[in-house]
One Martini backbone bead per residue (centre of mass of N, CA, C, O) as a GRO file, in nm:
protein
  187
    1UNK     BB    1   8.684   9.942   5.775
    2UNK     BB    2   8.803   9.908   5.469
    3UNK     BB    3   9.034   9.810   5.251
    4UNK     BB    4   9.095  10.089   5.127
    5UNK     BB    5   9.111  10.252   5.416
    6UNK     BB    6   9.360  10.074   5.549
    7UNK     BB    7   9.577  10.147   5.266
    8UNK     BB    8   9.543  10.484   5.304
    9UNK     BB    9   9.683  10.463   5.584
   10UNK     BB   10   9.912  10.354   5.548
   11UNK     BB   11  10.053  10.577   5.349
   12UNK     BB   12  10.014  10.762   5.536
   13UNK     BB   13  10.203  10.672   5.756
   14UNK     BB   14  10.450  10.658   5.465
   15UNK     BB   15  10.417  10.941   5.323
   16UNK     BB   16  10.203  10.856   5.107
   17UNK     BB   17  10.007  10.939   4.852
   18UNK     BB   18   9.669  10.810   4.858
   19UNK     BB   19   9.647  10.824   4.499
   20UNK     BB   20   9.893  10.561   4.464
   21UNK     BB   21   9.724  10.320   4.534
   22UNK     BB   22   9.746  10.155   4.215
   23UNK     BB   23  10.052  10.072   4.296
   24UNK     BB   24   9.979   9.918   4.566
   25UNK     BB   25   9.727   9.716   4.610
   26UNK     BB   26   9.827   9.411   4.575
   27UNK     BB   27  10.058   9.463   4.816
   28UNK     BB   28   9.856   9.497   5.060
   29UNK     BB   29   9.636   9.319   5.017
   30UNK     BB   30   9.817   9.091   5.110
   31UNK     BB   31   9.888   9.214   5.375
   32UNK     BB   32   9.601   9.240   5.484
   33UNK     BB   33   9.581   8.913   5.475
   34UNK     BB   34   9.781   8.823   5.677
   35UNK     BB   35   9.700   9.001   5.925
   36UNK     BB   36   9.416   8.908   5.954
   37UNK     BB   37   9.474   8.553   5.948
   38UNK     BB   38   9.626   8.626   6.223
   39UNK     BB   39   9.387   8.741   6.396
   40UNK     BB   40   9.219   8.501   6.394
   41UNK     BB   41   9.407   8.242   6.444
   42UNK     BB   42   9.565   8.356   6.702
   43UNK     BB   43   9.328   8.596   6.895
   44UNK     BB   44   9.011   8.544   6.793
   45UNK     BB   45   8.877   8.305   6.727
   46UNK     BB   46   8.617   8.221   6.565
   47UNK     BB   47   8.307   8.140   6.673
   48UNK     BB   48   8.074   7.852   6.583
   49UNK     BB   49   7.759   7.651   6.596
   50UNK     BB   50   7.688   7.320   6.458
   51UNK     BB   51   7.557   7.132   6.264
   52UNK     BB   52   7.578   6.780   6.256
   53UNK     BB   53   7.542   6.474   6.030
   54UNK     BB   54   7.562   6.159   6.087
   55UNK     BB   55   7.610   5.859   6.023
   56UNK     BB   56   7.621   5.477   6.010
   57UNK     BB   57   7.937   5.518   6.170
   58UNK     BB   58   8.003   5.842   6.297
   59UNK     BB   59   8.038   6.022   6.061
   60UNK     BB   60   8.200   6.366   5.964
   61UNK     BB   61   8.172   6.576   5.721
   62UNK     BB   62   8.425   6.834   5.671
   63UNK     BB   63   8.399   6.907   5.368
   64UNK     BB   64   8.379   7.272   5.305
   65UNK     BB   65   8.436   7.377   5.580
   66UNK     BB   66   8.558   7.648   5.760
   67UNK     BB   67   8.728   7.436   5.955
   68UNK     BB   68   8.987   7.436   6.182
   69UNK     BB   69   8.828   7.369   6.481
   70UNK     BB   70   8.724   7.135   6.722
   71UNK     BB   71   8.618   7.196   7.040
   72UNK     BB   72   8.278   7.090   7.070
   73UNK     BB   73   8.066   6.829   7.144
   74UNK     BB   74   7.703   6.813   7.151
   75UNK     BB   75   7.375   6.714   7.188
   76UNK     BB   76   7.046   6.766   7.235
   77UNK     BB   77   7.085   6.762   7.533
   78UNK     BB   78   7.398   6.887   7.627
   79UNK     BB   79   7.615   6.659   7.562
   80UNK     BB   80   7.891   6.541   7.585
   81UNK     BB   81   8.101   6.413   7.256
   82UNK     BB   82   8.307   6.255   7.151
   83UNK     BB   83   8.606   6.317   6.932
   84UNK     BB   84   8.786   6.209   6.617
   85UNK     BB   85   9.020   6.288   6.406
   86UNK     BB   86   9.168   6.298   6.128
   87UNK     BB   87   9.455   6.387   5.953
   88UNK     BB   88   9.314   6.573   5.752
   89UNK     BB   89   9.050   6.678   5.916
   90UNK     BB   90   8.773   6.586   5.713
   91UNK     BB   91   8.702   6.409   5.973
   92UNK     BB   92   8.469   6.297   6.238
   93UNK     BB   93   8.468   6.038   6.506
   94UNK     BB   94   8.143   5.938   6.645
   95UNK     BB   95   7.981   5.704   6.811
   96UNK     BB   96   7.720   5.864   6.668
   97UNK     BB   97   7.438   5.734   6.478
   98UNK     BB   98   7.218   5.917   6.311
   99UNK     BB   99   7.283   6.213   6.409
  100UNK     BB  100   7.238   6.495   6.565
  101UNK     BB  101   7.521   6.756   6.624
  102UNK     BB  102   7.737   7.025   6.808
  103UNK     BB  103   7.961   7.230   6.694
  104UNK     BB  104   8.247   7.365   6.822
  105UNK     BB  105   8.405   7.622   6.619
  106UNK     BB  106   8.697   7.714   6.442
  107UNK     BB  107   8.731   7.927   6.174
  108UNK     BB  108   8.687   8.072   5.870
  109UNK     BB  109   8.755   8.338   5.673
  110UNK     BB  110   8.726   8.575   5.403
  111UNK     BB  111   8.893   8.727   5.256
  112UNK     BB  112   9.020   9.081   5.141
  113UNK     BB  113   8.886   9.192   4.855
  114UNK     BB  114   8.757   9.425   4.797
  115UNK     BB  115   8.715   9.763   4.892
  116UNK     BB  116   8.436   9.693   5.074
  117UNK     BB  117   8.566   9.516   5.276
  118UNK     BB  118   8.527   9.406   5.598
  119UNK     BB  119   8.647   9.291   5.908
  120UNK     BB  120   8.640   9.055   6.114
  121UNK     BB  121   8.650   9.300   6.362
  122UNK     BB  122   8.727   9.480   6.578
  123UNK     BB  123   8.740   9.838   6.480
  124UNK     BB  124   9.012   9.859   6.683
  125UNK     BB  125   9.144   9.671   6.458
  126UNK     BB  126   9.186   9.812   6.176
  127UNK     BB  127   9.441   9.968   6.179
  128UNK     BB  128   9.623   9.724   6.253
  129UNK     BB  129   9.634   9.655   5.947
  130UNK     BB  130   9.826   9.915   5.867
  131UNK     BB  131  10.038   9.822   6.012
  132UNK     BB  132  10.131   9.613   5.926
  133UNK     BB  133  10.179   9.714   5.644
  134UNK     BB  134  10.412   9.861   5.708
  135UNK     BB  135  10.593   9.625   5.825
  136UNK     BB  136  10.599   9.485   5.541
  137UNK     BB  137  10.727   9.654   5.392
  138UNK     BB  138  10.976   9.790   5.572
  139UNK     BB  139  11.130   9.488   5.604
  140UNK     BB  140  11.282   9.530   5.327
  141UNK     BB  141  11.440   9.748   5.380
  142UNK     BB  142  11.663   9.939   5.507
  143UNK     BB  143  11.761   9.983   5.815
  144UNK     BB  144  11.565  10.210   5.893
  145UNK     BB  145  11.297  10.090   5.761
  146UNK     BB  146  11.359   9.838   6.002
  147UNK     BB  147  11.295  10.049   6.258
  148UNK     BB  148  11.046  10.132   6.179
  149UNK     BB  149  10.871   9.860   6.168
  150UNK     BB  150  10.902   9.794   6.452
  151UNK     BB  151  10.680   9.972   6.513
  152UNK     BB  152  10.447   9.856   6.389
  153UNK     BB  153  10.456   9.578   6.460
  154UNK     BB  154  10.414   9.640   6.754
  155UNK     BB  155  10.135   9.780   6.707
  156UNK     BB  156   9.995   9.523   6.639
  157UNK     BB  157  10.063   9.323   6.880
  158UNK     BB  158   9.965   9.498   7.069
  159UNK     BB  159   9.634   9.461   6.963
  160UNK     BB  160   9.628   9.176   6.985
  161UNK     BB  161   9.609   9.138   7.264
  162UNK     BB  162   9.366   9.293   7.325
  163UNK     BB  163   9.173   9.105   7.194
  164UNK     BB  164   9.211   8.876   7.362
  165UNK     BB  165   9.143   8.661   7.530
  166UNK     BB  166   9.038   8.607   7.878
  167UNK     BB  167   9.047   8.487   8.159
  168UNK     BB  168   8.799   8.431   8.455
  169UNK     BB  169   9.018   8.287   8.648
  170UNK     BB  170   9.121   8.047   8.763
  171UNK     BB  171   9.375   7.827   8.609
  172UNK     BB  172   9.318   7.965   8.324
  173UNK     BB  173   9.508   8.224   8.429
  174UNK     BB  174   9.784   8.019   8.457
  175UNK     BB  175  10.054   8.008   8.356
  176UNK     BB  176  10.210   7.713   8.480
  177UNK     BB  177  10.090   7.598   8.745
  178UNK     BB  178  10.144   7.309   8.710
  179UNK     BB  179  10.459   7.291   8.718
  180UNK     BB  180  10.520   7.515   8.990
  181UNK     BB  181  10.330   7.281   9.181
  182UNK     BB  182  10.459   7.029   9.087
  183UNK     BB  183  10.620   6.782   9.329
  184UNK     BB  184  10.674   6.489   9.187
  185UNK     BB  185  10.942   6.659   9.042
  186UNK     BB  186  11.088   6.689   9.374
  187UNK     BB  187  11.369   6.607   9.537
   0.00000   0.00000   0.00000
């Protein structure tokens, strides 16, 4: 779906004639783009793999580039090479100096300006950004339209979840697993 087309079931939603969408268009606009950038970093997690030249330091200036965390890194041979970032995330310093690295990194998307805009996400979860915008409209409104909210709210984060990655197996498939196993804290 386009982001014109998320905003006119929006209105179909809100029993709003989709006729009036130029009257609604900038603040669905910013609801939808609220509700992509939270899909995106909290639960979609899109990732990348970048080419990355270190210096004679062994830094890499990550200024200007879409990243918002980096994963993993590994050298042309296919070996983790540690990394710390700085304090303001823009540069990340590696023992390797004047070498290409490849970094696994969680990225960002560039938001939904145009009409003809569609989100970087699977297709099943285009609605739910019409969820969004209508739970976003109706929580400033009176008891009822905030109890209406409610419901597009649940259907958004319903939908979110379905999203998620999911581990297949092992240890990281159980939330507090060595919490409540680890026994040296067991008297």
């Amino acid at each position: 779906m386009t982001l014109v087309q998320i905003m006119r079931l929006a209105l179909r939603q809100l029993d709003e004639d989709p006729a009036d969408l130029a009257e609604y268009r900038d603040l669905f606009a910013v609801y939808a783009n609220q509700g992509y950038q939270l899909a995106l970093t909290q639960y979609v997690k899109p990732r990348e793999t970048m080419a990355l030249a270190t210096d004679d330091q062994g830094d890499v200036s990550l200024d200007g580039l879409d990243i918002l965390r980096v994963v993993a890194v590994r050298d042309e041979d296919g070996r983790e090479v540690m990394c710390a970032m700085d304090a303001d995330g823009m540069t990340m310093h590696t023992p390797r100096k004047d070498s290409t690295l490849y970094a696994v990194c969680e990225v960002r998307r560039r938001e939904l300006e145009q009409d003809a805009d569609e989100p970087q996400l699977p297709l099943e979860a285009h609605a739910a950004l019409a969820d969004y915008i209508c739970y976003r409209h109706l929580s400033s409104g009176n008891l009822a339209k905030q109890s209406r909210a409610q419901h597009y709210r649940n259907e958004f984060y319903a939908q979110m979840q379905r999203l998620s990655p999911r581990p297949s197996g092992g240890v990281t498939g159980y939330k507090n697993f060595y919490t409540v196993t680890d026994s040296r804290w067991m008297m």
